[in-house]
mmCIF file of the C-alpha atoms, coordinates in Angstrom:
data_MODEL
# 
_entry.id   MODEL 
# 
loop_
_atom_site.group_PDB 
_atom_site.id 
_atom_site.type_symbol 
_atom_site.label_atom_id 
_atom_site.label_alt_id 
_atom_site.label_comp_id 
_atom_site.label_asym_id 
_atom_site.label_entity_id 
_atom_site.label_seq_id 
_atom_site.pdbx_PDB_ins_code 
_atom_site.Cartn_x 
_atom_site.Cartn_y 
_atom_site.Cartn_z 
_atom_site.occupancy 
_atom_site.B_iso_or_equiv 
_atom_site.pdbx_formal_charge 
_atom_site.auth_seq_id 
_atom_site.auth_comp_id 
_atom_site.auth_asym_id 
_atom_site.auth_atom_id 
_atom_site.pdbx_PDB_model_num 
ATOM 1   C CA . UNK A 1 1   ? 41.731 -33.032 -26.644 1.00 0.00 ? 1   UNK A CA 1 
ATOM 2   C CA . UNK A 1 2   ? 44.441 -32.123 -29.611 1.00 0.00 ? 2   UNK A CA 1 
ATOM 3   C CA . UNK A 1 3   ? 42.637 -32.005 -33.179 1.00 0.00 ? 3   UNK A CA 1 
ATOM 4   C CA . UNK A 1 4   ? 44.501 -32.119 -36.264 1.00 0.00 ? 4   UNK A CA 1 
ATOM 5   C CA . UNK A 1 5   ? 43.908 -33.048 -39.747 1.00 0.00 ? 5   UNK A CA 1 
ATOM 6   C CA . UNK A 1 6   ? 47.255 -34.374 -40.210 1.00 0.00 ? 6   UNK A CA 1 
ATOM 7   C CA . UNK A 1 7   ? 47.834 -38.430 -39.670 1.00 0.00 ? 7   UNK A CA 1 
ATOM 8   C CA . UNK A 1 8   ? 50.538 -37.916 -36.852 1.00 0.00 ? 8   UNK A CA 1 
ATOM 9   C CA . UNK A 1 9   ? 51.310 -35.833 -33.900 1.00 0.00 ? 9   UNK A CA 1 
ATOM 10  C CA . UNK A 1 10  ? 55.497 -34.345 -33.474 1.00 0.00 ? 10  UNK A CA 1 
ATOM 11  C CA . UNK A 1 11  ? 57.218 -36.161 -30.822 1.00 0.00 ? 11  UNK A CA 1 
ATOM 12  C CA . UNK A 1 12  ? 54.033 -38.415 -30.029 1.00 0.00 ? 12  UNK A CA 1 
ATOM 13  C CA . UNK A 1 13  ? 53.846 -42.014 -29.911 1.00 0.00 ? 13  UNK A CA 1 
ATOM 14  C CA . UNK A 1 14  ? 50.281 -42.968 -31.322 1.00 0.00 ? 14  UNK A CA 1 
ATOM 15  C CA . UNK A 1 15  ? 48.094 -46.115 -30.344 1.00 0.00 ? 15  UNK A CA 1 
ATOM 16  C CA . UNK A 1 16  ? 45.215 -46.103 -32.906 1.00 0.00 ? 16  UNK A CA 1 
ATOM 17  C CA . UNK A 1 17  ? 41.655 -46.872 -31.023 1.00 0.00 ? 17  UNK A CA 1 
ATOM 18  C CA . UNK A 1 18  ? 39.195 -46.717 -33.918 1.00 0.00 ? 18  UNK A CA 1 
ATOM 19  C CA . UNK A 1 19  ? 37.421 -44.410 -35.939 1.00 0.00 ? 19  UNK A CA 1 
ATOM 20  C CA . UNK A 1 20  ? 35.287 -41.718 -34.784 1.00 0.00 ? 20  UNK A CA 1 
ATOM 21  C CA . UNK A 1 21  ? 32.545 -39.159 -36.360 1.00 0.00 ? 21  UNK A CA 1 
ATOM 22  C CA . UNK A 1 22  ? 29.937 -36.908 -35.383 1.00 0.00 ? 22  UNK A CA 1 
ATOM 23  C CA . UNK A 1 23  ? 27.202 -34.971 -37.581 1.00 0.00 ? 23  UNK A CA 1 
ATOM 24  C CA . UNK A 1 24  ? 24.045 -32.649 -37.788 1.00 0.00 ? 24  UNK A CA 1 
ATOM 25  C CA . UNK A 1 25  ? 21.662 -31.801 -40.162 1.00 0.00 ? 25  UNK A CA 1 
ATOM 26  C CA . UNK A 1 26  ? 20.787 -27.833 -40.213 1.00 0.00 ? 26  UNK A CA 1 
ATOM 27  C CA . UNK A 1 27  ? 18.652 -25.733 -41.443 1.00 0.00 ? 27  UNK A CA 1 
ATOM 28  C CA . UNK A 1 28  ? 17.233 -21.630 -41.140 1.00 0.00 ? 28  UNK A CA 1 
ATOM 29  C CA . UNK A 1 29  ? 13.625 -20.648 -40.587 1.00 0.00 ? 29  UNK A CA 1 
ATOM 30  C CA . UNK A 1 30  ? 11.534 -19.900 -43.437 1.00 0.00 ? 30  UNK A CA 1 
ATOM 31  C CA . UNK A 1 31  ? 12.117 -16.009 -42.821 1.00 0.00 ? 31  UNK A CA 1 
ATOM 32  C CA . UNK A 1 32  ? 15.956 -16.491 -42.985 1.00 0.00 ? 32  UNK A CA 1 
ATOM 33  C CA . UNK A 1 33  ? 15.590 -18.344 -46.064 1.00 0.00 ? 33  UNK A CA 1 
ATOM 34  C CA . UNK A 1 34  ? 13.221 -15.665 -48.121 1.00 0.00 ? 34  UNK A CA 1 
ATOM 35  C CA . UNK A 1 35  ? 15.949 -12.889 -47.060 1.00 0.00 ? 35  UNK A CA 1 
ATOM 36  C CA . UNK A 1 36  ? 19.020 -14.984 -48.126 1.00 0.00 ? 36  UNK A CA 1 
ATOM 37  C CA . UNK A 1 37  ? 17.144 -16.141 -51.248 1.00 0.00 ? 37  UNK A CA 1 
ATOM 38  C CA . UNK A 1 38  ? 16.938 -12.178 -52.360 1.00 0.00 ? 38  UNK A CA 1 
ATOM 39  C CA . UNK A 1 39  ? 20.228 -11.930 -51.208 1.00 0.00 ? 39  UNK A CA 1 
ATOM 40  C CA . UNK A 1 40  ? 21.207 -14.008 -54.481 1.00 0.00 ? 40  UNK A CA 1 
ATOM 41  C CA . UNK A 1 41  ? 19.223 -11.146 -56.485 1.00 0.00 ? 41  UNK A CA 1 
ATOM 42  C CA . UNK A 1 42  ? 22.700 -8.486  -55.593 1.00 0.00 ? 42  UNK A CA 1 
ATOM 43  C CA . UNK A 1 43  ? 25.416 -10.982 -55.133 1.00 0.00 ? 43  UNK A CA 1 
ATOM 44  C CA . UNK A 1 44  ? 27.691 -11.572 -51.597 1.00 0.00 ? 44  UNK A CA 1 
ATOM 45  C CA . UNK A 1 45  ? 28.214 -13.685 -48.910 1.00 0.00 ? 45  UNK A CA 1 
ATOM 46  C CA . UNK A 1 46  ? 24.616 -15.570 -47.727 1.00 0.00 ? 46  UNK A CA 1 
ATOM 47  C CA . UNK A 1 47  ? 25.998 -14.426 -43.785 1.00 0.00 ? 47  UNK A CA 1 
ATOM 48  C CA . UNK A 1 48  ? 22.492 -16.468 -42.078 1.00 0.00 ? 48  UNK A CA 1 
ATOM 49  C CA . UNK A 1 49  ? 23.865 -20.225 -44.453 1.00 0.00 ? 49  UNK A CA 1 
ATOM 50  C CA . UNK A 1 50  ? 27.387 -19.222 -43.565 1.00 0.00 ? 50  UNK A CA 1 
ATOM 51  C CA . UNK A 1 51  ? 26.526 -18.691 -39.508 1.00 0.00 ? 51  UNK A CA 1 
ATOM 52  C CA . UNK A 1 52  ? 24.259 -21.768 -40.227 1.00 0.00 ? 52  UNK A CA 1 
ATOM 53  C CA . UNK A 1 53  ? 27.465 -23.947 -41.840 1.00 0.00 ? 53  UNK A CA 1 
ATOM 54  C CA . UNK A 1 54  ? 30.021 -22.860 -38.543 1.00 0.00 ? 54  UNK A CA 1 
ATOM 55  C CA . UNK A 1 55  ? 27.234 -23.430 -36.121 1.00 0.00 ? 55  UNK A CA 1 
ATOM 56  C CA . UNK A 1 56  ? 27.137 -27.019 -37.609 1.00 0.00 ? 56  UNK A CA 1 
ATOM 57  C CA . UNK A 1 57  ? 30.371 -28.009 -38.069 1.00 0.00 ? 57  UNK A CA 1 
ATOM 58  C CA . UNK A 1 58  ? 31.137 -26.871 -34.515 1.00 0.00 ? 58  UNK A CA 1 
ATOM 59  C CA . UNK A 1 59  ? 27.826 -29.353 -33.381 1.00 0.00 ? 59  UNK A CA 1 
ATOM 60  C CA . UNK A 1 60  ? 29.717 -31.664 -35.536 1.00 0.00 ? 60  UNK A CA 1 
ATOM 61  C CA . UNK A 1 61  ? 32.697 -31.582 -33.941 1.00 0.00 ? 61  UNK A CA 1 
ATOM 62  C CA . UNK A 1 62  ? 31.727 -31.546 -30.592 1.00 0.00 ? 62  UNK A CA 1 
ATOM 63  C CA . UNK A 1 63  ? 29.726 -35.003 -30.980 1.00 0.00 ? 63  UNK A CA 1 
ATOM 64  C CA . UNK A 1 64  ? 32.996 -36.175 -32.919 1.00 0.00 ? 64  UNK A CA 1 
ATOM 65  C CA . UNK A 1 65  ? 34.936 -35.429 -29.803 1.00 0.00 ? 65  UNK A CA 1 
ATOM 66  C CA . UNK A 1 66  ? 32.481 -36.533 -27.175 1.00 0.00 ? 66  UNK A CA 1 
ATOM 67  C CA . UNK A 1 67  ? 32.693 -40.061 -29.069 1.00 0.00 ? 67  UNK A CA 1 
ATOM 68  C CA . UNK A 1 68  ? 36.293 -40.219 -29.193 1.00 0.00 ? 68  UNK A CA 1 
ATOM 69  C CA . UNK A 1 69  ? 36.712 -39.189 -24.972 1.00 0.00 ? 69  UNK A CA 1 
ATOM 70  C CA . UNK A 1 70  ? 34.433 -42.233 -24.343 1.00 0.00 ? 70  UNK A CA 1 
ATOM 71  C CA . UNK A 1 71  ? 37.142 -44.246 -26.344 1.00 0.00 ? 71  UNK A CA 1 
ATOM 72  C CA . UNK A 1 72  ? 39.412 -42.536 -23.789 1.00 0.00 ? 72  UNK A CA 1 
ATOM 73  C CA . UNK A 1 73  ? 41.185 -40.469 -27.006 1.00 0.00 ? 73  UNK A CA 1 
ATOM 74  C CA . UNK A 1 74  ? 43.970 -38.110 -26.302 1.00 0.00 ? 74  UNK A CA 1 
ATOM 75  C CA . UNK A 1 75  ? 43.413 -36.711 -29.742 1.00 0.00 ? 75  UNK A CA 1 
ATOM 76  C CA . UNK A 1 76  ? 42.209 -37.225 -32.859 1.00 0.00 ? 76  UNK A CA 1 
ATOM 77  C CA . UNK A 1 77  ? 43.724 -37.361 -35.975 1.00 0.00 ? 77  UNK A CA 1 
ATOM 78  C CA . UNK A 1 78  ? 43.390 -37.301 -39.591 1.00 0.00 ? 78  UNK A CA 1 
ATOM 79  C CA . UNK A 1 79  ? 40.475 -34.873 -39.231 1.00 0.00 ? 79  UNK A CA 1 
ATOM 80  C CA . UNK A 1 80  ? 38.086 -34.481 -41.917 1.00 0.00 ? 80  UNK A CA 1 
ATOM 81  C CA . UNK A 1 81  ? 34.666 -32.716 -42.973 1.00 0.00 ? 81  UNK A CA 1 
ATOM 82  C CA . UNK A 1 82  ? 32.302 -33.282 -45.470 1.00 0.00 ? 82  UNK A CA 1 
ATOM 83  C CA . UNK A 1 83  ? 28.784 -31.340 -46.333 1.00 0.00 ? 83  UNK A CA 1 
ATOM 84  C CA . UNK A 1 84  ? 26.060 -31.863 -48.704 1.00 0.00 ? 84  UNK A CA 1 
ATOM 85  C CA . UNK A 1 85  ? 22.861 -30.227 -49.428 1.00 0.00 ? 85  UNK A CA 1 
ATOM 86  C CA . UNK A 1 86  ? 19.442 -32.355 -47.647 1.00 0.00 ? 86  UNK A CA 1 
ATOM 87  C CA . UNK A 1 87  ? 16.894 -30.333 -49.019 1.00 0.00 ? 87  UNK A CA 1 
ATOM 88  C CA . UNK A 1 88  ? 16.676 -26.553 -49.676 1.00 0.00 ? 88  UNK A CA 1 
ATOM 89  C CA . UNK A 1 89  ? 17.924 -24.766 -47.035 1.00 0.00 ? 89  UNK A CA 1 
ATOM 90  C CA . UNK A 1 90  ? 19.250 -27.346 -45.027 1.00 0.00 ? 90  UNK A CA 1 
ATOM 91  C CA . UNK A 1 91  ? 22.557 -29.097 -44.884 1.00 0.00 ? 91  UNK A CA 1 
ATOM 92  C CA . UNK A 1 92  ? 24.281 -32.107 -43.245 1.00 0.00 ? 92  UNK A CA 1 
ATOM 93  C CA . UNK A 1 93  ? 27.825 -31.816 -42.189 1.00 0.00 ? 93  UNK A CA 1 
ATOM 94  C CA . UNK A 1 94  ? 29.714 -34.894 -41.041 1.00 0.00 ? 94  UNK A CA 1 
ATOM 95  C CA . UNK A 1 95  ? 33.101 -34.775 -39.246 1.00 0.00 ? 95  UNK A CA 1 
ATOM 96  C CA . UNK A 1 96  ? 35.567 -37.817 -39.091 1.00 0.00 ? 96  UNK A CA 1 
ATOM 97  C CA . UNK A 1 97  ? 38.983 -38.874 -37.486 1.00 0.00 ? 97  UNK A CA 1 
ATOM 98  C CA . UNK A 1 98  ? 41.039 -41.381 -35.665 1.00 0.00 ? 98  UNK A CA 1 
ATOM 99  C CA . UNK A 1 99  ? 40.650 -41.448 -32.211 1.00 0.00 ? 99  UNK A CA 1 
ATOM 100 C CA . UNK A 1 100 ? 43.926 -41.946 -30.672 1.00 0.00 ? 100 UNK A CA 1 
ATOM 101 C CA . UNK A 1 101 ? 46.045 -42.430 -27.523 1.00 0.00 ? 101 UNK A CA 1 
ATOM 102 C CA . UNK A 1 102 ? 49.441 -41.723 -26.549 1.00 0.00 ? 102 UNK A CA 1 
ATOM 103 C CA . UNK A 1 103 ? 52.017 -44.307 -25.286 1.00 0.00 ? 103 UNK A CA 1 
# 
């Protein structure tokens, strides 16, 4: 499956077969959260939200693709993410694209 975030693929023919999108909502246990929290006390990267944000775009991704190979996708394109806070601690990530197929 080819991924790209650009609306076109070089030398490929395109047949457009509908959007597709996958997401997750994640969060870290309480203990994570009280060690990253005095994190903020010294300044630097939060490495447990940033782990936490990768792990869930990947999940993200992953259902994003699953949907598209049921469309019976060669690729998708036009790929792109979006995040927002749920609650403290926790965060949704949604991935969207075109699944597509080549003629």
């Amino acid at each position: 499956m080819i991924l790209v975030n650009t609306d076109y693929i070089s030398d490929k023919k395109l047949e457009m077969l509908g959007l597709v999108k996958g997401a997750t909502i994640q969060s870290k246990n309480i203990g994570r959260d009280i060690t990253q929290a005095f994190k903020t006390l010294v300044g630097g990267e939060l490495k447990a939200y940033t782990e936490m944000m990768n792990d869930a775009r990947a999940i993200a991704t992953k259902r994003m693709v699953e949907e598209a190979e049921r469309l019976g996708a060669d690729a998708v394109v036009n790929i792109r993410y979006a995040s927002s806070a749920v609650m403290q601690g926790a965060a949704e990530v949604i991935v969207y694209g075109t699944a597509v197929k080549f003629i």
